[in-house]
C-alpha positions as CSV (number, residue, x, y, z in Angstrom):
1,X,-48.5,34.3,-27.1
2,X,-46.5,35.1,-23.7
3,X,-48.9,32.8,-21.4
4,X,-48.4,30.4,-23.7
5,X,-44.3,31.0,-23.9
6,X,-44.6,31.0,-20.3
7,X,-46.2,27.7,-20.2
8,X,-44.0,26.1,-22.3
9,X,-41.5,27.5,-19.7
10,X,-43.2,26.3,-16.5
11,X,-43.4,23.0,-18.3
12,X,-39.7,22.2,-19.2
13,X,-38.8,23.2,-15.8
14,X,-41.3,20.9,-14.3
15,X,-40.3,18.1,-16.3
16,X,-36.1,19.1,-15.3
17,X,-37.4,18.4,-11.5
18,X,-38.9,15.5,-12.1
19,X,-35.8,14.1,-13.6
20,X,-33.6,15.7,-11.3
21,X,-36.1,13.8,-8.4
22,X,-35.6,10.7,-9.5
23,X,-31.9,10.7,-10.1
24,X,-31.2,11.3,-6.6
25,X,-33.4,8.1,-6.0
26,X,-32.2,6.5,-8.2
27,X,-28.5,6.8,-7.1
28,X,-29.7,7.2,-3.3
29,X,-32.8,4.7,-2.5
30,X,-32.5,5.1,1.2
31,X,-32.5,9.3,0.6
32,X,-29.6,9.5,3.4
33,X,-26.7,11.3,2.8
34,X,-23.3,9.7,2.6
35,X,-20.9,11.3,4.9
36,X,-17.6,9.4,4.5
37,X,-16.7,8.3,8.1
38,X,-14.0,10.2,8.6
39,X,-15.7,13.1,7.6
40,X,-18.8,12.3,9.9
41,X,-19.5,15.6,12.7
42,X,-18.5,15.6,16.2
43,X,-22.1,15.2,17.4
44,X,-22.6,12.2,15.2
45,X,-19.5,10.8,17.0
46,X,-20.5,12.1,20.3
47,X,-24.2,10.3,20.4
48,X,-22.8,6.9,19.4
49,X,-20.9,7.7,22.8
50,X,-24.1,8.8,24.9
51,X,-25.6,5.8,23.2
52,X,-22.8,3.0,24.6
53,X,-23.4,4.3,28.1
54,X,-24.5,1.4,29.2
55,X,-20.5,-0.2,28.6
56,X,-18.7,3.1,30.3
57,X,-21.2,4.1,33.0
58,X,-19.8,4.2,36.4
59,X,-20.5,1.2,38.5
60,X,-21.6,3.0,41.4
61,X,-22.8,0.2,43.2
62,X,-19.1,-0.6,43.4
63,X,-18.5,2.4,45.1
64,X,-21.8,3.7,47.1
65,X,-21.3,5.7,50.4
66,X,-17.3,6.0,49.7
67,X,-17.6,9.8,48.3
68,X,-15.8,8.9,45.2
69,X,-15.1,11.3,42.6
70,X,-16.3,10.3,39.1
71,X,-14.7,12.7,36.2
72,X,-14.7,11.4,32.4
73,X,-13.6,13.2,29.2
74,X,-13.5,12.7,25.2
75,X,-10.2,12.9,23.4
76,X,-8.5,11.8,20.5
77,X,-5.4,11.2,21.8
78,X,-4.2,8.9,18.3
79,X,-5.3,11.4,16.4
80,X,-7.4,8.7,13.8
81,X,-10.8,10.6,14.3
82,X,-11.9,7.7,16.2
83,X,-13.1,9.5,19.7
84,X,-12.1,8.0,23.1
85,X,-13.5,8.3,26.0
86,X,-11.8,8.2,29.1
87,X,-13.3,7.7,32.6
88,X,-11.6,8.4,35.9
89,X,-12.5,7.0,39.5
90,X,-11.0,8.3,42.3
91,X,-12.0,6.2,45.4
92,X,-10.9,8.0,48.9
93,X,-8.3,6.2,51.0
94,X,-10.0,5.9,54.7
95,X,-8.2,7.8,57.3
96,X,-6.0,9.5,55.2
97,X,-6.5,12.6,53.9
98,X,-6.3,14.0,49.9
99,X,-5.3,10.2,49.2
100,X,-7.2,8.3,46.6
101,X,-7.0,4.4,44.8
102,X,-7.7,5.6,41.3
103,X,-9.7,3.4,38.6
104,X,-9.3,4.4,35.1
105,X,-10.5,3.1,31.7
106,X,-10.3,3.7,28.2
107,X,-12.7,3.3,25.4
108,X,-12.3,3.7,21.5
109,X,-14.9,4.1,19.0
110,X,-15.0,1.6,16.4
111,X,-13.2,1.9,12.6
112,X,-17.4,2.7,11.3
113,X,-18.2,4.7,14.3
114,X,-21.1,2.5,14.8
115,X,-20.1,1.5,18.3
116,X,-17.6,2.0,22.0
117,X,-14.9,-0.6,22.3
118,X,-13.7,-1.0,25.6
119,X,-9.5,-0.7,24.7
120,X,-6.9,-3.4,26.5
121,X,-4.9,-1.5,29.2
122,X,-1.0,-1.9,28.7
123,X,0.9,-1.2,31.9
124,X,4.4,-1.6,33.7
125,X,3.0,-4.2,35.8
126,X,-0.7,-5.6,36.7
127,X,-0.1,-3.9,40.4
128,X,1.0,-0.6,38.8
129,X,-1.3,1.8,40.3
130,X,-3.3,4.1,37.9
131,X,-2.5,7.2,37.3
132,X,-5.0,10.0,38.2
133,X,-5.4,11.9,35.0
134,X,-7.6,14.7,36.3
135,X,-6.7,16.3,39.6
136,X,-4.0,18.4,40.3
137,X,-1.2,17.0,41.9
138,X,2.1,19.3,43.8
139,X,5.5,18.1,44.0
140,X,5.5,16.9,40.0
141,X,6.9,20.4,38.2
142,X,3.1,20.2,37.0
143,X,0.6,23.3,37.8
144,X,-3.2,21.5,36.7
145,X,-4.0,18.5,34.7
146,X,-6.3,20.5,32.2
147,X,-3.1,20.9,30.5
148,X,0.0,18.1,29.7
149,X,3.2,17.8,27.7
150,X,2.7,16.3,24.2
151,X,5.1,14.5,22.5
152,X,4.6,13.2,19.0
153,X,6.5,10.6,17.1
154,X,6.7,11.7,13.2
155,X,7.6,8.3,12.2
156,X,4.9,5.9,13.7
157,X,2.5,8.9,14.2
158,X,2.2,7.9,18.2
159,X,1.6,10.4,20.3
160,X,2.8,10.4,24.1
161,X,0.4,11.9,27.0
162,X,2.2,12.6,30.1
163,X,0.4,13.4,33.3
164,X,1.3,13.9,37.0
165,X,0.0,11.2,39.4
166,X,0.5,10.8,43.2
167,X,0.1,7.5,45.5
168,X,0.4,6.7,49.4
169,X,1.6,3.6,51.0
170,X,1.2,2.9,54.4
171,X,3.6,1.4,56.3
172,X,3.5,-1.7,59.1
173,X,5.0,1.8,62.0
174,X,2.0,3.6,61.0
175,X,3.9,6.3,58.7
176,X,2.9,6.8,55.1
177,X,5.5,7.5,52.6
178,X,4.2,9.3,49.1
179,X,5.3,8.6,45.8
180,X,5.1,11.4,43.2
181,X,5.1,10.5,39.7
182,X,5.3,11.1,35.7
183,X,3.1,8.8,33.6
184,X,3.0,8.8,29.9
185,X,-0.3,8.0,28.0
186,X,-0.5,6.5,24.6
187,X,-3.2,4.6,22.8
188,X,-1.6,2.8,19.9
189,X,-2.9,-0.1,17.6
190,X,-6.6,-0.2,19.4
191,X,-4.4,-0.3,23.0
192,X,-4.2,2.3,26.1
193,X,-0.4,2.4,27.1
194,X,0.2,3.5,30.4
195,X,4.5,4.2,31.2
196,X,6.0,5.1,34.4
197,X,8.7,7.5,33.3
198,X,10.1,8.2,36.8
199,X,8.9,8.7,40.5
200,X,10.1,10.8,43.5
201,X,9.2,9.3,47.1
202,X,9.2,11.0,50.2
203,X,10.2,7.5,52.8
204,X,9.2,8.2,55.8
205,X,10.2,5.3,58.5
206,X,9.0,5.8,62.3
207,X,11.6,7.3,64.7
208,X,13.6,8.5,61.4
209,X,14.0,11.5,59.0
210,X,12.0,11.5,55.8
211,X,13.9,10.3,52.8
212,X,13.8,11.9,49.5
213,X,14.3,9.3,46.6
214,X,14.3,9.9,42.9
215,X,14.0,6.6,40.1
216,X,13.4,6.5,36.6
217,X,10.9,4.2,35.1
218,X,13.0,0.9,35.7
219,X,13.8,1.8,39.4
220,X,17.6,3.1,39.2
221,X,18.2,6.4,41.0
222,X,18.2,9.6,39.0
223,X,18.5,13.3,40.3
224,X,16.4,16.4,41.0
225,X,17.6,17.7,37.8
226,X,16.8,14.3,35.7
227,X,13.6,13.9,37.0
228,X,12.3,16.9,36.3
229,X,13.2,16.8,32.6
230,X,12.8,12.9,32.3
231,X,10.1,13.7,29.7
232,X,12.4,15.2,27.5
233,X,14.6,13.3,28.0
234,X,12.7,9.8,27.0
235,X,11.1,11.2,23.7
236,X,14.2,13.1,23.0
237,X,14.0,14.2,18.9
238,X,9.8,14.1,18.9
239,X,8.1,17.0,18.3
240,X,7.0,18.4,22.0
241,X,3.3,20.2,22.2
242,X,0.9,21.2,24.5
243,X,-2.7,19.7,25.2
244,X,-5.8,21.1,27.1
245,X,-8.2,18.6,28.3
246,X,-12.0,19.0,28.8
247,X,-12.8,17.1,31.9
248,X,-16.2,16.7,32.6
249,X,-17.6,15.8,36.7
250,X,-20.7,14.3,37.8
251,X,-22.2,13.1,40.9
252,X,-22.8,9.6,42.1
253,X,-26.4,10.8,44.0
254,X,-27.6,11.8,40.2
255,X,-26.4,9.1,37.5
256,X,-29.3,8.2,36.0
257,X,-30.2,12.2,35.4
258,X,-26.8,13.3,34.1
259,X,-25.6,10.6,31.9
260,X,-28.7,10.2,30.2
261,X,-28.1,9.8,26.5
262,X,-31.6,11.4,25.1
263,X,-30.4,14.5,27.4
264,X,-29.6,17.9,25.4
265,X,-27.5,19.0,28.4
266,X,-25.5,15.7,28.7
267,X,-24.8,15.2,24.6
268,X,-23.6,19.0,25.2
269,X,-21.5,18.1,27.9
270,X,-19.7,15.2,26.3
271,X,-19.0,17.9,23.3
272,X,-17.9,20.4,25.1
273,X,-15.1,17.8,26.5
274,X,-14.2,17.1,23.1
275,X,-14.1,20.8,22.1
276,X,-11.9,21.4,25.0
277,X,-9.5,19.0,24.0
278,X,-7.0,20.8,21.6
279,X,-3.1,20.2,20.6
280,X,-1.1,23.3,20.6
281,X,2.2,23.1,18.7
């Protein structure tokens, strides 16, 4: 009597997997799970990334023997849980020392995180210089560039980036005056945003003293005072935070090895970056 109660047992529960089996077919053909896509991981998000390297990958053909510095990171600056990438060029000026023309681009993944869009740059002006997001620039009441000022508007939900940047000119007597500046970052509507919210040049002129200048982003002049809280000052009444960034290097001699997208060490890197990248209120 109890081997056959415990058939009968082993029996019904054979027949309640069976069914259970082919319910999840049924509902579920394709057996994959169904991860709605804002829900999807960061290393799903990161490989589609690693994946669209050939649309980001440095062009260093375009930049061969000029010891250019090539630095990249992933972010969500919008805060939709659509990753950017950001990649940084800095290209040294010849002659001149700690002086770089800097290339920067933005990319966006898509609404499906299926693939990188390559996002329109918005700027002051088509000859506004870049700004360097990820090196360390003096002068700019600014300590690194692994950390910025954050500024978030409550009613749109943009948030505004703002970095330190610093550009040379060289002038027709030989001198080089040095600009000095504060650069807001926004990506807004599937667009990078790129504001100059005010500059401080040192004018140098050949035979003359060195002249200390301070605008605001439409070119009147401001004070010492003014420029150093200019940021405050522009997104006065949004909420101000801090932000770390995880900026990632690599070298021009070794491309092909470290921005390879079947590497362990190079899908780590990219979410490391994005690990690194936090918004502290």
């Amino acid at each position: 009597m109890k081997n056959r109660i415990l058939a009968l047992i082993f029996a019904l529960l054979l027949i309640l997997t069976v069914f259970c089996g082919c319910k999840k077919v049924e509902n579920n053909p394709a057996g994959a799970v169904n991860v709605p896509n804002s829900e999807k991981p960061v290393d799903a998000k990161v490989q589609v990334i690693a994946d669209s390297i050939n649309i980001w990958k440095f062009d260093k053909t375009a930049y061969e023997g000029t010891q250019a510095l090539y630095d990249y990171c992933v972010t969500d600056l919008d805060q939709n849980g659509q990753f950017e990438l950001i990649t940084v060029v800095n290209v040294p000026k010849v002659g001149v020392v700690n002086a770089y023309d800097t290339v920067v681009k933005y990319y966006e993944l898509n609404k499906d995180f299926s693939a990188l869009l390559t996002l329109e740059r918005v700027a002051d002006s088509e000859s506004q210089p870049q700004p360097d997001l990820c090196t360390i620039v003096e002068n700019v009441n600014a300590k690194d560039t692994d950390t910025c000022a954050c500024f978030k508007d409550e009613e749109t939900g943009r948030y505004y980036y703002v970095f330190a940047d610093k550009s040379v000119d060289f002038n027709e007597d030989g001198t080089k005056s040095e600009h000095y500046s504060k650069v807001a970052i926004s990506i807004f509507e599937g667009k990078a945003y790129e504001e100059t919210l005010a500059t401080y040049s040192i004018l140098r002129e050949k035979g003359k003293d060195a002249l200390e200048v301070y605008t605001d982003g439409e070119g009147n002049e401001i004070t010492l005072e003014e420029f150093e809280g200019i940021e405050d000052t522009r997104f006065e009444g949004l909420k101000k935070m801090k932000v770390t960034f995880g900026w990632q290097g690599c070298s021009e001699s070794n491309f092909d090895k470290e921005l390879n997208p079947a590497s362990n060490i190079f899908i780590k890197k990219l979410s490391d970056s994005f690990y690194d990248f936090k918004i502290n209120e």
